[in-house]
C-alpha positions as CSV (number, residue, x, y, z in Angstrom):
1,X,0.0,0.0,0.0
2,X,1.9,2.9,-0.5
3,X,-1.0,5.6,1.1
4,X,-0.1,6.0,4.7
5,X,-3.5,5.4,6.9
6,X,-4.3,6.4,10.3
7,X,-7.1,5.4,12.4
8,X,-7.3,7.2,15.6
9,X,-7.6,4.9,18.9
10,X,-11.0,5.2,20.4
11,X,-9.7,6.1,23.8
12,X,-8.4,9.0,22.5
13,X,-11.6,10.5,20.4
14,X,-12.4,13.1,22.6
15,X,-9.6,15.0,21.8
16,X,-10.2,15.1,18.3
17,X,-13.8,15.3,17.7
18,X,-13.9,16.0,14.0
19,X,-12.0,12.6,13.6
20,X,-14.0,9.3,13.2
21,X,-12.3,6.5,15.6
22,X,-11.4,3.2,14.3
23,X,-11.7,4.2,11.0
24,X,-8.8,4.4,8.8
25,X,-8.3,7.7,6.8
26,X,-5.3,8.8,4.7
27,X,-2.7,10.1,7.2
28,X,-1.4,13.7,5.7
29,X,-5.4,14.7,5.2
30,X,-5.7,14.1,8.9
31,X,-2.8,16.1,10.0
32,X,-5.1,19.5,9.6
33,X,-7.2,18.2,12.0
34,X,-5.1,16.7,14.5
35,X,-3.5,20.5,14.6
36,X,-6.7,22.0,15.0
37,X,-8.1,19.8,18.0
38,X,-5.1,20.4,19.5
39,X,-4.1,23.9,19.4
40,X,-8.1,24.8,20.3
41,X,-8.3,22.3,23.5
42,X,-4.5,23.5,24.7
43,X,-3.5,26.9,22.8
44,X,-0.1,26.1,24.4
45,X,0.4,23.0,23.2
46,X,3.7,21.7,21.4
47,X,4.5,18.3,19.8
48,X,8.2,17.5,20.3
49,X,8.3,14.5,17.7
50,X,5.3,13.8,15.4
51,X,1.9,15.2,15.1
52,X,0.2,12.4,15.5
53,X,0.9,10.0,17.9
54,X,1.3,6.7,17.9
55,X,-0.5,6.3,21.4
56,X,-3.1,8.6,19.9
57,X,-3.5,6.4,16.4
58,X,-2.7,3.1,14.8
59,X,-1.0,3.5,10.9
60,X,-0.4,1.7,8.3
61,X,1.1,1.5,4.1
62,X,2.9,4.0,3.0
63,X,6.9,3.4,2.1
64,X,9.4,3.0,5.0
65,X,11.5,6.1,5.7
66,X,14.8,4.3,5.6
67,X,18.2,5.3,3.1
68,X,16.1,4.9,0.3
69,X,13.2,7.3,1.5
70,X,13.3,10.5,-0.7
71,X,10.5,12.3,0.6
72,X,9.8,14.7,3.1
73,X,10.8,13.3,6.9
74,X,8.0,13.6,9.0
75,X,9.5,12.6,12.3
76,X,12.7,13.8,14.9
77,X,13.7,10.2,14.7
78,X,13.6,10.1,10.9
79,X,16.8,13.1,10.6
């Protein structure tokens, strides 16, 4: 599959309303909304690693972001 999907974990729906839980989406069309959610329930907040977290949501496809990757890096742990 090379579409990353996300599907958000149920225990964590209340902080992202707009978001249906346990179902998958395509991940970048959910990062709007993740930052959305986030920034209106805590105006301070700050993500230190990814946008959307794995204890937040399950993914899956997409390619691997290993030496071969020649997109954009998404993640602290990718650089």
């Amino acid at each position: 599959m090379a579409v990353r999907e996300a599907r958000l974990r149920p225990e964590w729906a209340e902080l992202y309303p707009s978001i249906e839980p346990g179902m998958w989406h395509v991940a970048a069309r959910l990062v709007p909304l993740v930052l959305r959610s986030r920034l209106q329930e805590q105006p301070g907040w700050e993500f230190a690693r990814r946008i959307m977290l794995d204890e937040h949501f399950e993914f899956r496809g997409g390619r691997r972001r290993d030496s071969t990757w020649v997109g954009i890096l998404s993640r602290v742990e990718d650089s």
